[in-house]
C-alpha positions in Angstrom: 26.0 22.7 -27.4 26.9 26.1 -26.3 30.2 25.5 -27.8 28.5 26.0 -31.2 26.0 28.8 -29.8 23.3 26.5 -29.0 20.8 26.9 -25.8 19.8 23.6 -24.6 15.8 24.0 -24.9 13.0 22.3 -23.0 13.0 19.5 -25.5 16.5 18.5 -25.1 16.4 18.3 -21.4 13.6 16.4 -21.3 15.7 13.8 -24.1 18.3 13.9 -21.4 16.6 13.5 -18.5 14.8 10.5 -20.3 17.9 8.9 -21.2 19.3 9.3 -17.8 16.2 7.8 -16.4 16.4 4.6 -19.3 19.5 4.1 -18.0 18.7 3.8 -14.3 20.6 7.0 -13.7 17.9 8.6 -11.8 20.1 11.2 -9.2 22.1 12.4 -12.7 18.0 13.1 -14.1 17.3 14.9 -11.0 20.2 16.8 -11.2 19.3 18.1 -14.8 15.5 18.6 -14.1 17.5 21.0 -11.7 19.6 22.5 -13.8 16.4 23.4 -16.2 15.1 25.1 -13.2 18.0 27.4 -13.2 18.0 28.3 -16.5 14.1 29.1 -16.7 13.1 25.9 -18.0 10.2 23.4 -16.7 10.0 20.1 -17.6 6.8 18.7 -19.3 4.3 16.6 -18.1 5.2 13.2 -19.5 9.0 13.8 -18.1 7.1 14.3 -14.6 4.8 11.6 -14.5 7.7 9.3 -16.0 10.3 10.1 -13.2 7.6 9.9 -10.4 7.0 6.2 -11.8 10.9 5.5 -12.3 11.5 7.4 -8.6 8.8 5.0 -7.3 9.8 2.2 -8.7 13.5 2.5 -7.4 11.5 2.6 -4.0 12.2 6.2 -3.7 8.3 7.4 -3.2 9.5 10.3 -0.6 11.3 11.8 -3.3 9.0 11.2 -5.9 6.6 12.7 -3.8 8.7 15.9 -3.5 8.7 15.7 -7.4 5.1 16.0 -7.2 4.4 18.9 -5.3 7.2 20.9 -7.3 5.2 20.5 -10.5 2.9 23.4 -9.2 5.7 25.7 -8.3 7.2 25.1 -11.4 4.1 25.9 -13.7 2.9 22.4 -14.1 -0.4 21.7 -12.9 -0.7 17.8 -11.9 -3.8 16.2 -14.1 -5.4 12.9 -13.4 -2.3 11.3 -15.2 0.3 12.2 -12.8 -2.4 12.4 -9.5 -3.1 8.5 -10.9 0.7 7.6 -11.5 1.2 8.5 -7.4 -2.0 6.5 -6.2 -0.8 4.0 -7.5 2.5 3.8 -6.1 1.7 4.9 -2.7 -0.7 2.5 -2.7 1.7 -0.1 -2.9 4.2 1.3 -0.9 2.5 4.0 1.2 0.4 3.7 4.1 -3.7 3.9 3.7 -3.6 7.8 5.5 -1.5 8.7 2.7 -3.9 7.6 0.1 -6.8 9.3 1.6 -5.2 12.2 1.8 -3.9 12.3 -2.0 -7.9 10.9 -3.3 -8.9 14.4 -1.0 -6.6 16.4 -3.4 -7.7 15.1 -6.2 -11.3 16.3 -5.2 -10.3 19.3 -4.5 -8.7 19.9 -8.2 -12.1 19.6 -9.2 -13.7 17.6 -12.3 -10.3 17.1 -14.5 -8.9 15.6 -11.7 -11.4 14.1 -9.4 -11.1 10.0 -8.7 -13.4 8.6 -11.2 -14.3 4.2 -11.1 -11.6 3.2 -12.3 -8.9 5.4 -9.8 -11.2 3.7 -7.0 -11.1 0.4 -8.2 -6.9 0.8 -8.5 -6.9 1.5 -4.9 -8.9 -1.1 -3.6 -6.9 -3.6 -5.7 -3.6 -2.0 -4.3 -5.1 -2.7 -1.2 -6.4 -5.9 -1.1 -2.4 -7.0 -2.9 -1.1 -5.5 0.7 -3.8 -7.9 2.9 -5.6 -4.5 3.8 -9.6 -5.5 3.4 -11.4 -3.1 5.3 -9.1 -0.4 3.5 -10.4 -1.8 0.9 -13.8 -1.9 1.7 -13.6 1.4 3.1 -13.2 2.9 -0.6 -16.2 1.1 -1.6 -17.8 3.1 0.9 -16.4 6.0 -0.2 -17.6 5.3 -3.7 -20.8 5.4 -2.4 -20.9 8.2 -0.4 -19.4 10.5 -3.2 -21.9 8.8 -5.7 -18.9 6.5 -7.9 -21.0 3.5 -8.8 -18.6 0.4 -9.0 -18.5 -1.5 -12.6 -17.9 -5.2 -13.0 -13.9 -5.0 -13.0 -14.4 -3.6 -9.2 -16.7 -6.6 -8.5 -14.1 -8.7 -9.9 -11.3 -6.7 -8.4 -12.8 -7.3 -5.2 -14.2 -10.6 -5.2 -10.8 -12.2 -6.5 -9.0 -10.4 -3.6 -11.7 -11.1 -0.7 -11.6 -14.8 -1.8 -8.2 -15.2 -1.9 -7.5 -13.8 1.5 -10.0 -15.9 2.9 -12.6 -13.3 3.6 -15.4 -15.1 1.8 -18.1 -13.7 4.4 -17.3 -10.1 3.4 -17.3 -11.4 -0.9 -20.9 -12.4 -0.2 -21.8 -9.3 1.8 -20.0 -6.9 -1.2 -21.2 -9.0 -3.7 -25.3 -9.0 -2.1 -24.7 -4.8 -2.1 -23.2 -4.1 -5.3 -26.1 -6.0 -7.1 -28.5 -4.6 -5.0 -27.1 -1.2 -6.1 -28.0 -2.0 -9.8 -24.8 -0.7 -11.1 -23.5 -4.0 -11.9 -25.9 -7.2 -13.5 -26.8 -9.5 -10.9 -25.6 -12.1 -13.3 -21.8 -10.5 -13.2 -22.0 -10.0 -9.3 -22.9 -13.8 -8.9 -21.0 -15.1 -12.0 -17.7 -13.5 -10.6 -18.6 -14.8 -6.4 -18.7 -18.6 -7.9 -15.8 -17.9 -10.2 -14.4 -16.3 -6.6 -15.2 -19.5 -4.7 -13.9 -21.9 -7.0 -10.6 -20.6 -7.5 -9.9 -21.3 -4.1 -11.8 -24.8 -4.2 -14.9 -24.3 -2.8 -16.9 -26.6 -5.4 -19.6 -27.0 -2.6 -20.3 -23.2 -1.7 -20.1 -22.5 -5.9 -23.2 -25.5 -6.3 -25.2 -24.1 -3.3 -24.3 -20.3 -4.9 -25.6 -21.5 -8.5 -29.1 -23.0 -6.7 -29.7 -19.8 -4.9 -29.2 -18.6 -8.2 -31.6 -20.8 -10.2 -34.3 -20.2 -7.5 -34.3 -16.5 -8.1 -34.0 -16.7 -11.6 -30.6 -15.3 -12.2 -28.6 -16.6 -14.8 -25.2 -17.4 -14.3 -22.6 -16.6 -17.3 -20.9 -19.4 -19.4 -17.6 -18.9 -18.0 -18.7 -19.8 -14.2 -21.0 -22.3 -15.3 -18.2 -24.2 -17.5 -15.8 -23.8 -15.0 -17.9 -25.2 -12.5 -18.9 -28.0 -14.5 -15.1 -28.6 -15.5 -14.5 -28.8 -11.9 -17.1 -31.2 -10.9 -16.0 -33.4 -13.4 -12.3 -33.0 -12.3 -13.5 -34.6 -8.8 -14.2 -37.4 -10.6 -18.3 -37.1 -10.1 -20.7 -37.4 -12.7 -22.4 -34.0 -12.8 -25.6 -33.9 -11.1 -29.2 -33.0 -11.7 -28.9 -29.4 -11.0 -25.9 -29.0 -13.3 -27.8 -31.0 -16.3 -31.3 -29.0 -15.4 -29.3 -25.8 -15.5 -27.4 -26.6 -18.8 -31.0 -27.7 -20.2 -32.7 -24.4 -19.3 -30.3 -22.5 -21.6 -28.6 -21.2 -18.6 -25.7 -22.0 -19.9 -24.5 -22.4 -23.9 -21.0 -23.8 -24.6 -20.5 -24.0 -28.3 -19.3 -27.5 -29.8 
């Protein structure tokens, strides 16, 4: 371009460096976020945030780390976008001191950037994929010390990853707080423990769940009641009185 009189501007680096990164060139897109540097120019925010993901994803997190703190010095502020990008990588390839330390910045930054449900409920699902539970349930604390309430996709998120791990005690126990805490329906909370206990084929513990259920007059959702009834009938047994009593109440409607 200069060959013509032309001054390569922010926009066209950033083209660059996002071709470079398409094509898996990322030390070439390095080089010429560099090069911008020298000549006065700062790459945007999307150009950031997408070579911190593409740096991560390459297994590079050390230098997309570095990345991030440069985006200060350069005259790019981080915002819950690129503070939520890192999470999520160290997360999955960081260690649980890391994490802490990056949700402790993000308080610090104040309201635009403070960890909000759904940057809690990332963690402890990038957790629980690593086999770290009381990591896990260590952010739920957290939540509830800073005042986060969870929402039903943390239930979920944790239920589904308790269960699966085997740590059924510790579903009931999250499951019996949560609800308690009135931030979530008991009717989610318990819905999503039997959907929790079936999927790893505890039909008995789902039917005892759905009594204690029944007694205290909480009424399961149609998904975990017809997928407990589809698995009762799968074991070949003809579904029982509770089942029919429950269906008969209205617990449950299934359209025809």
């Amino acid at each position: 371009m200069g060959q013509f009189g032309c001054r390569m501007d922010t926009v066209a680096y950033n083209v660059m460096i996002g071709l470079s990164r398409e094509k898996g060139n990322l030390d070439a897109a390095a080089e010429l976020m560099r090069k911008m540097v020298v000549m006065g120019l700062y790459p945007d925010m999307i150009t950031y945030v997408e070579m911190i993901n593409a740096l991560c994803h390459a297994g590079r997190l050390e230098d997309a780390c570095g990345l991030f703190k440069d985006m200060r010095d350069h005259g790019c502020t981080p915002n819950a976008v690129a503070y939520s990008a890192l999470l999520h990588w160290v997360c999955k390839l960081g260690s649980s001191d890391r994490v802490l330390e990056l949700l402790e910045k993000m308080d610090k930054e104040g309201e635009t950037c403070s960890p909000n449900v759904v940057t809690y409920t990332s963690v402890i699902q990038g957790f629980l994929e690593k086999g770290q539970h009381v990591d896990a349930l260590g952010i739920l604390d957290r939540m509830e010390t800073v005042g986060c309430a969870p929402n039903r996709v943390t239930v979920n998120v944790l239920v589904k990853g308790l269960c699966s791990k085997g740590y059924v005690d510790e579903a009931y126990q999250v499951v019996d707080k949560i609800a308690a805490g009135g931030s979530v329906s008991k009717t989610s909370c318990y819905s999503s423990l039997m959907l929790g206990l079936l999927s790893i084929r505890r039909l008995d513990a789902a039917e005892k769940l759905l009594r204690k259920m029944v007694t205290n007059e909480i009424k399961p959702n149609d998904c975990a009641c017809g997928r407990l009834i589809r698995d009762v009938c799968f074991t070949g047994r003809v579904l029982d009185g509770l089942v029919r009593e429950v269906t008969k109440m209205g617990y449950c409607q299934f359209s025809t």
